[in-house]
C-alpha positions as CSV (number, residue, x, y, z in Angstrom):
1,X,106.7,237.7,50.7
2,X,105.7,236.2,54.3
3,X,106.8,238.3,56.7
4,X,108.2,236.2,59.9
5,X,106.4,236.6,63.0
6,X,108.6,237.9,66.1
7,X,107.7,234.9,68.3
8,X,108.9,232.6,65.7
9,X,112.7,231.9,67.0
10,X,110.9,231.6,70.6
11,X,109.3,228.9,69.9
12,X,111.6,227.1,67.6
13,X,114.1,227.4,70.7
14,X,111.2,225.9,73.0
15,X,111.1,223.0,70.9
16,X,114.1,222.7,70.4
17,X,115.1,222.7,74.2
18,X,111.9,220.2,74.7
19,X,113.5,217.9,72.6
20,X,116.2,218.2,74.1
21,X,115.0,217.1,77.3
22,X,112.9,214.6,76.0
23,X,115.8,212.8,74.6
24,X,117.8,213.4,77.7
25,X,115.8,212.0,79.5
26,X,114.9,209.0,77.4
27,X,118.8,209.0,77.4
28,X,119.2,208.4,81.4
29,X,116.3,206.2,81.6
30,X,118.1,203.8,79.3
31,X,121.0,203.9,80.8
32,X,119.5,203.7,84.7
33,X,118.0,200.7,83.2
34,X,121.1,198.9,81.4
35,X,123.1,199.8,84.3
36,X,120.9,198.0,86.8
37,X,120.3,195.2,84.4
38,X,124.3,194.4,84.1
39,X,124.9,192.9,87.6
40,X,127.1,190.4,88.3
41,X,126.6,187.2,86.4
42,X,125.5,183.9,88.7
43,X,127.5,181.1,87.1
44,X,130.6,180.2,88.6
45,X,134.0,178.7,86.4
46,X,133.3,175.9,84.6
47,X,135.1,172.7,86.2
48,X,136.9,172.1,82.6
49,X,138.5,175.0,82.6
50,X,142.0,174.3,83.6
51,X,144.5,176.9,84.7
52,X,148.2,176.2,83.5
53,X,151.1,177.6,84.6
54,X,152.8,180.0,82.1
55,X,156.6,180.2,82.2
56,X,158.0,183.8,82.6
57,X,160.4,183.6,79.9
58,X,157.4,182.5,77.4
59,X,155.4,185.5,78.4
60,X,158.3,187.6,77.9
61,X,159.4,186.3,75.2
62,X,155.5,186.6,73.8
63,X,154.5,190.0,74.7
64,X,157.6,191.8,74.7
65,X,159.9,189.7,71.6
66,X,157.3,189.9,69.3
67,X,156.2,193.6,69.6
68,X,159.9,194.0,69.7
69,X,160.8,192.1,66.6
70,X,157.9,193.9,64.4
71,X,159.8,197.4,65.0
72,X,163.8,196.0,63.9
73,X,161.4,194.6,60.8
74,X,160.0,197.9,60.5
75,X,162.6,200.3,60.7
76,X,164.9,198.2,58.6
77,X,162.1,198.4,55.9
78,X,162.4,202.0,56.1
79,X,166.3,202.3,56.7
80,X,167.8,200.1,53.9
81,X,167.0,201.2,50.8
82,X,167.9,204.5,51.7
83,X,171.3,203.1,52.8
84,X,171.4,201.4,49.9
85,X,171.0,204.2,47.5
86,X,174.0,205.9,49.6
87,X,171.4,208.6,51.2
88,X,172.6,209.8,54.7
89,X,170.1,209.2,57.5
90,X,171.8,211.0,60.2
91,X,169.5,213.4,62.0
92,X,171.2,216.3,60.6
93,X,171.9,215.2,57.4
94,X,171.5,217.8,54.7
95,X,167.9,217.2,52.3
96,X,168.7,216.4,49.0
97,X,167.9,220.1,46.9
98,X,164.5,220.7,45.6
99,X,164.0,219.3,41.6
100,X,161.9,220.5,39.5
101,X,160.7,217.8,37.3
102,X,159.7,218.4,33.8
103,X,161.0,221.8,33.6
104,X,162.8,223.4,31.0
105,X,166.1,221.6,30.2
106,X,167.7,224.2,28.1
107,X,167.9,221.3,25.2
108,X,168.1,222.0,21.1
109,X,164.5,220.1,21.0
110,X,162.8,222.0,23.9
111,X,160.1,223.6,22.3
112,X,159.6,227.2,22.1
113,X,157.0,229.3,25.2
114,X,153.7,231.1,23.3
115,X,154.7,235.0,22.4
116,X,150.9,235.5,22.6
117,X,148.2,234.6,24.7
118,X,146.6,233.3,20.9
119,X,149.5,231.1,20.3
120,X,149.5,227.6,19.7
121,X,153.6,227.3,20.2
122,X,154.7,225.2,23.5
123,X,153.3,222.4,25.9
124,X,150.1,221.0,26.5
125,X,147.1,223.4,26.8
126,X,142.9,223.0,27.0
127,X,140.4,224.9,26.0
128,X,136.4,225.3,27.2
């Protein structure tokens, strides 16, 4: 065995932190450099570009109908078929009681639990 000298996490934490500096900086003289590059652009509107006039009820009817019409869709997906089925939705309605499905149904043709763990009486088992 090698024996680790006990400089060795020294310097992996100098390189580390000179890394980390390199890349900060390379960092910040990126971003100096995209930020003075992003100025204002020199072009003015283009002269077919026409501005119409947008009738308030449109805009409401737009960006507040639709939004509006998506959630009635929305909860009435997730409202009536439990009304249907007779469930309550109140907030405090009472949760239906816990089922436990596939267990034992006390049935004539249930079959019979192992006695032993080297039985080969009841359900489904695996072996490795």
């Amino acid at each position: 065995m090698h024996s680790i000298p006990s400089r060795y996490p020294e310097q992996v934490n100098r390189t580390a932190c000179r890394r980390l500096v390199t890349l900060a900086s390379i960092g910040l003289a990126l971003a100096v450099t995209g930020i003075s590059l992003a100025g204002p652009a020199g072009a003015d509107t283009p002269a077919s570009w026409e501005r119409e006039d947008i009738d308030v009820l449109h805009a409401l009817l737009v960006l507040g109908g639709i939004p509006l019409a998506l959630c009635v869709l929305i909860a009435l997906a997730v409202y009536v078929p439990a009304m249907v089925r007779g469930e309550r939705i109140a907030p405090g309605a009472t949760s239906p009681e816990n089922e436990w499905l596939g267990g034992p149904r006390r049935s004539a043709g249930e079959l019979a639990g192992p006695d032993t763990d080297h039985s080969d009486a009841g359900g489904a088992g695996g072996r490795w």
